[in-house]
C-alpha positions in Angstrom: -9.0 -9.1 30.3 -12.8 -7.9 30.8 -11.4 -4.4 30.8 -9.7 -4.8 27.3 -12.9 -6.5 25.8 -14.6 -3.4 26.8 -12.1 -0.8 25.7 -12.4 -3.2 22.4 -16.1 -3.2 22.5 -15.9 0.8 22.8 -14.0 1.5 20.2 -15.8 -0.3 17.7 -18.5 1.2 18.6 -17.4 4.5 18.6 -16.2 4.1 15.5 -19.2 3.2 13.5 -17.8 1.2 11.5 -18.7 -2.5 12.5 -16.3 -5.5 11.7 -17.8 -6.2 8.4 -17.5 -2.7 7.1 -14.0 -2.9 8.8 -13.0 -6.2 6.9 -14.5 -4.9 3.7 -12.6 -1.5 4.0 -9.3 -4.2 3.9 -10.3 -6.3 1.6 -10.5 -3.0 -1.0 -7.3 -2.0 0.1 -5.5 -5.3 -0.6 -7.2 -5.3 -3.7 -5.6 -1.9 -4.9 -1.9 -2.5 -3.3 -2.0 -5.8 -5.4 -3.5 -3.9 -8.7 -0.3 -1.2 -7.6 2.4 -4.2 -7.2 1.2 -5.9 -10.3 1.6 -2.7 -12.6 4.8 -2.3 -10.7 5.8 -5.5 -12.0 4.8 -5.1 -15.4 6.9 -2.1 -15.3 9.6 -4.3 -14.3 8.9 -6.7 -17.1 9.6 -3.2 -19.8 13.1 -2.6 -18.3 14.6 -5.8 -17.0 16.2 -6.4 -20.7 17.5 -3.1 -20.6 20.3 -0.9 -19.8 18.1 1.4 -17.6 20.4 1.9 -14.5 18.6 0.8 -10.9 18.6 4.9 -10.1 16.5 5.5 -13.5 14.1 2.7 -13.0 13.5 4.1 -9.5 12.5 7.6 -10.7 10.7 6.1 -13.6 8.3 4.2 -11.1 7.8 7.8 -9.2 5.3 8.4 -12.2 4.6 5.4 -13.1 1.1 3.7 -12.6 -0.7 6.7 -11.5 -4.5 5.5 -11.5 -3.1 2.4 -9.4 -0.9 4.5 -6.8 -4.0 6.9 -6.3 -6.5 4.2 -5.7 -3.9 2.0 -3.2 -3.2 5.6 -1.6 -6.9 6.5 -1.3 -8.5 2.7 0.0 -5.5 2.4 2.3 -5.7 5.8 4.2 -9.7 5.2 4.3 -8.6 1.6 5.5 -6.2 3.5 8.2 -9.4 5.8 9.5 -11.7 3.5 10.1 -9.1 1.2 12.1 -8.1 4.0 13.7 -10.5 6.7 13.9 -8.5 8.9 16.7 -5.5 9.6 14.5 -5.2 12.4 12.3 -5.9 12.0 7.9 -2.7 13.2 7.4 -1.1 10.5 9.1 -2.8 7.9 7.6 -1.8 9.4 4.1 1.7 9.5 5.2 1.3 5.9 6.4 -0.2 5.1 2.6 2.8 6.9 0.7 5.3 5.0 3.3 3.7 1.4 2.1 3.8 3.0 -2.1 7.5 4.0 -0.9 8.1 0.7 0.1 6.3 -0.8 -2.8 8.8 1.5 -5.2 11.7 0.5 -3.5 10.7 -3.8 -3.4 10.1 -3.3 -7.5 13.9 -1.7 -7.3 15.6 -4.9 -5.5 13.1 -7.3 -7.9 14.9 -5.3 -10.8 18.5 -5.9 -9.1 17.9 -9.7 -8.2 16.1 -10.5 -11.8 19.1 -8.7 -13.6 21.6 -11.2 -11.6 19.8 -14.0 -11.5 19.1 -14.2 -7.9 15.6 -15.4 -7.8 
């Protein structure tokens, strides 16, 4: 246990950041993925009255809300490197586009379960 205080310890402060930066850092990037999943649901809210297929809606959102997806891309991959400073930018980019993927595909399904009443 005193060991993994210590590697703990370490890391934070060979990081720089300190836990309130740290917390702050999330607290920005919570605030952009739920800016990104509220356009994503107004975007829902313009098609769900439609006959825009589940396959067109999910290309539409590709290109939809662009200042939203950068800024959720960009505060959660600056999140990502100050948790974990070791790992490489481009993984924590990927890691961003994975949770906007995922984002994407949860608007889908809303889409699906709204259109059949499943709520």
């Amino acid at each position: 246990m005193r060991k993994l205080i210590a590697v703990i310890g370490l890391s934070i402060l060979s990081s720089g950041f300190t836990t309130a930066d740290k917390e702050r850092a999330h607290s920005i990037a919570i605030t952009a993925r739920d800016a990104y999943w509220d356009c994503l649901a107004q975007e829902i809210v313009k098609v769900v009255k439609t006959a825009i297929p589940a396959q067109d809606f999910k290309l539409m959102l590709e290109g939809s809300c662009p200042d939203q997806k950068r800024d959720f891309r960009t505060k959660m991959s600056d999140y990502l490197a100050m948790m974990h400073p070791d790992i490489s930018a481009q993984t924590h980019i990927s890691q961003a586009d994975y949770a906007i993927s995922a984002a994407q595909a949860d608007a889908v399904t809303g889409l699906i379960k709204i259109r059949s009443g499943v709520r």
